[in-house]
C-alpha positions in Angstrom: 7.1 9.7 19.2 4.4 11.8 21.2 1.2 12.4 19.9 -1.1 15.5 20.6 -4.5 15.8 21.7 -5.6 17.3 18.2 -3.5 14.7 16.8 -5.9 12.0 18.5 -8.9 13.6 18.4 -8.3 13.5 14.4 -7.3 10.0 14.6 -10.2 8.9 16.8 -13.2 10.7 14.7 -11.6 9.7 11.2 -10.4 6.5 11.8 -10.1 4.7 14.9 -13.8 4.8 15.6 -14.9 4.4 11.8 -12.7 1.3 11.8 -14.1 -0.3 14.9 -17.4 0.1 13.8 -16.6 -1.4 10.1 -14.8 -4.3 12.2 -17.9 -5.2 14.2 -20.4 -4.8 11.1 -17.8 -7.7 9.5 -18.0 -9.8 13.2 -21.4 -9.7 12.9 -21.4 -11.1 9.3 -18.5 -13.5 10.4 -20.4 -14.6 13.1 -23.2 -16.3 11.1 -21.0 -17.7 8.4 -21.4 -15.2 6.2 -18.7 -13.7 3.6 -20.4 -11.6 2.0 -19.4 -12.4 -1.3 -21.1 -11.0 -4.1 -20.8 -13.1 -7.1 -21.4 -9.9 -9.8 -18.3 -8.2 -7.6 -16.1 -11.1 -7.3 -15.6 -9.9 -3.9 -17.1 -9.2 -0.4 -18.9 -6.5 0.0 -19.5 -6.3 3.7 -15.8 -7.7 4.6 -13.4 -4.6 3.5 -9.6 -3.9 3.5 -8.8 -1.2 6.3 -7.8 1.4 3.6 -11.3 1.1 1.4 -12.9 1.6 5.0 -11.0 4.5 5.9 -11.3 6.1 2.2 -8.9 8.1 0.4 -9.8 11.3 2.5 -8.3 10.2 5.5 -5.7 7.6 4.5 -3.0 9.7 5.2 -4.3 9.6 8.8 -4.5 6.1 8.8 -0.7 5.9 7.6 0.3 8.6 10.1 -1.4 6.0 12.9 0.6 2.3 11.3 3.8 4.1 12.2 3.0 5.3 15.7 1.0 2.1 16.5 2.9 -1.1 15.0 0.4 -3.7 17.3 -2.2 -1.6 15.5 -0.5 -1.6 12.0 0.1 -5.4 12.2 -3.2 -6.0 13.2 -4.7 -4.1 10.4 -2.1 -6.1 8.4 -3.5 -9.6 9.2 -7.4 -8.3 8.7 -6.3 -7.5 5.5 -4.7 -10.4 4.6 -7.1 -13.0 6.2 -9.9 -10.6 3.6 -7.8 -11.3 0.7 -7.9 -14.9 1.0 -10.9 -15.4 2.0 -12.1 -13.4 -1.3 -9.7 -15.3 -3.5 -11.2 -18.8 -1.7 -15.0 -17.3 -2.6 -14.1 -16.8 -5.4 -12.0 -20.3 -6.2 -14.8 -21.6 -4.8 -17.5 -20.3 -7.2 -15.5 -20.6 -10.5 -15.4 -24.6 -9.6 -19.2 -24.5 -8.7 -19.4 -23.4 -12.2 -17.2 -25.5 -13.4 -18.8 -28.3 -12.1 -21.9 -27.4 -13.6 -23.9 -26.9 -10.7 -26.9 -25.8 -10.8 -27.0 -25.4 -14.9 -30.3 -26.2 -15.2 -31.7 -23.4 -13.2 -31.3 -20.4 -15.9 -28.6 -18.2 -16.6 -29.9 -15.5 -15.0 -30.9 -17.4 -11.6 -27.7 -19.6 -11.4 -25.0 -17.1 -10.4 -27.5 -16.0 -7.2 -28.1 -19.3 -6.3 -24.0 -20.0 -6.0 -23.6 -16.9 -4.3 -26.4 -18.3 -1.8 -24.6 -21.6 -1.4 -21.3 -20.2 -0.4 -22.9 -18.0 1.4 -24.5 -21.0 3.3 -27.8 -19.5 3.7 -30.6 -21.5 4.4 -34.6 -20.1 3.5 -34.4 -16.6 2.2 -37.0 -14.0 3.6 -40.1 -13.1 1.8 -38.5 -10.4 0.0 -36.5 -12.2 -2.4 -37.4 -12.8 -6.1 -35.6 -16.0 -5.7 -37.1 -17.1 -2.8 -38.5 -20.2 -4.1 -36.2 -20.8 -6.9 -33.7 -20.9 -3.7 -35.9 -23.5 -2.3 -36.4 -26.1 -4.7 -32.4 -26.0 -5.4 -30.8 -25.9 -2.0 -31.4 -29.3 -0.8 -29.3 -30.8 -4.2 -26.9 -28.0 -3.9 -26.0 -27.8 -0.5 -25.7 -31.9 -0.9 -23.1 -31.5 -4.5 -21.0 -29.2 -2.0 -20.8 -31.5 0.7 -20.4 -34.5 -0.7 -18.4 -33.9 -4.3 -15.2 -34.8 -4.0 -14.2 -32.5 -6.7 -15.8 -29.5 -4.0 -14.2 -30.3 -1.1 -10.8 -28.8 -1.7 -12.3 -25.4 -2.1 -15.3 -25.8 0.3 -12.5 -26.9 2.6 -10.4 -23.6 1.5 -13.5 -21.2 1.8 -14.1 -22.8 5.6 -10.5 -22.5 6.7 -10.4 -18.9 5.5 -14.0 -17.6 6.9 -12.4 -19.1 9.9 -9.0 -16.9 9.9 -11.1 -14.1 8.9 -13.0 -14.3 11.7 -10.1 -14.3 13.9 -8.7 -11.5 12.1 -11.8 -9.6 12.7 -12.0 -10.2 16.3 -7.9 -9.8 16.7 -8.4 -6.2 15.4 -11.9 -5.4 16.9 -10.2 -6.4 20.8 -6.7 -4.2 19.2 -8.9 -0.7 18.2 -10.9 -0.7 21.4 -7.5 -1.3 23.5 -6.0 1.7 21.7 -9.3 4.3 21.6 -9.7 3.8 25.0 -5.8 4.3 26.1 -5.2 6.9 23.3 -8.6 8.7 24.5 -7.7 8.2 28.6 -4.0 9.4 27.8 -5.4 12.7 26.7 -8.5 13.2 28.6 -10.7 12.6 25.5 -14.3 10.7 25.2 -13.5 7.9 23.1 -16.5 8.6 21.0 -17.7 12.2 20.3 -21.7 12.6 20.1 -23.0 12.3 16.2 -23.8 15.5 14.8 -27.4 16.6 14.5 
């Protein structure tokens, strides 16, 4: 199948490019450890699947692109995948923090943030955050329970292996969009990236 110059124009400005800059937003994330879970969402919230990126507006575009690019489509495929499990493994993860009663004494209201926090790995919080001390005076005996419980390792091990694929999916489709913006772009005499409106 040939494709136009209209045809990837379109592709390029509604979901090519928007892709690749979601994907490098998540590598940045990825990069520090981060998941991005959000324990109020059950789910990430910086690490998306290609079709909530895209948005319903253009995801007959994105379609249209799967079946003319099947190295793109499977890519897009794994990234999706690897972000489903590592959301189920965040979330695995938090249910047996809970479970475990970690952090029970801290309040209610405080304890949810401060499991989020721990999966998330994050070490001092900046200034900003209301939690910033509560964060402080817990993190030493929570980061210890998670390493050394034996009851937490399965699903800290889980939530590591997963962060990891994830990662590898992000990178696998990052290096696959840029290959394919830049040939799709070259093959009809296109700037890969058209200057933002003003």
């Amino acid at each position: 199948m040939s494709t136009s110059s209209e045809q990837v124009r379109v592709w390029l400005d509604t979901v090519l490019n928007p892709l690749a800059e979601a994907v490098q937003e998540e590598q940045a994330w990825l990069a520090r450890g981060r998941t991005t879970f959000r324990h109020h969402l059950r789910d990430l919230e910086g690490i998306r699947d290609t079709r909530e990126i895209v948005g319903l507006r253009y995801e007959l575009n994105l379609d249209q692109i799967r079946r003319f690019e099947p190295k793109l489509a499977a890519a897009c495929e794994r990234h999706d995948d690897a972000r489903a499990a590592l959301a189920q493994a965040a979330r695995d993860a938090f249910d047996t923090l809970v479970a475990q009663g970690a952090a029970a004494d801290s309040g209610d209201d405080e304890r949810p943030y401060l499991l989020e926090y721990l999966i998330e790995g994050l070490a001092d919080l900046p200034a900003h955050y209301a939690l910033r001390e509560t964060w402080a005076s817990w993190r030493e005996e929570l980061v210890g329970l998670w390493s050394r419980d034996p009851l937490l390792e399965a699903p800290r091990l889980e939530l590591e292996r997963r962060r990891g694929a994830m990662r590898e999916a992000a990178d696998e489709l990052a290096a696959a969009l840029r290959e394919r913006i830049v040939a799709l772009a070259d093959a009809h005499q296109l700037a890969p990236v058209r200057r933002a409106e003003a």
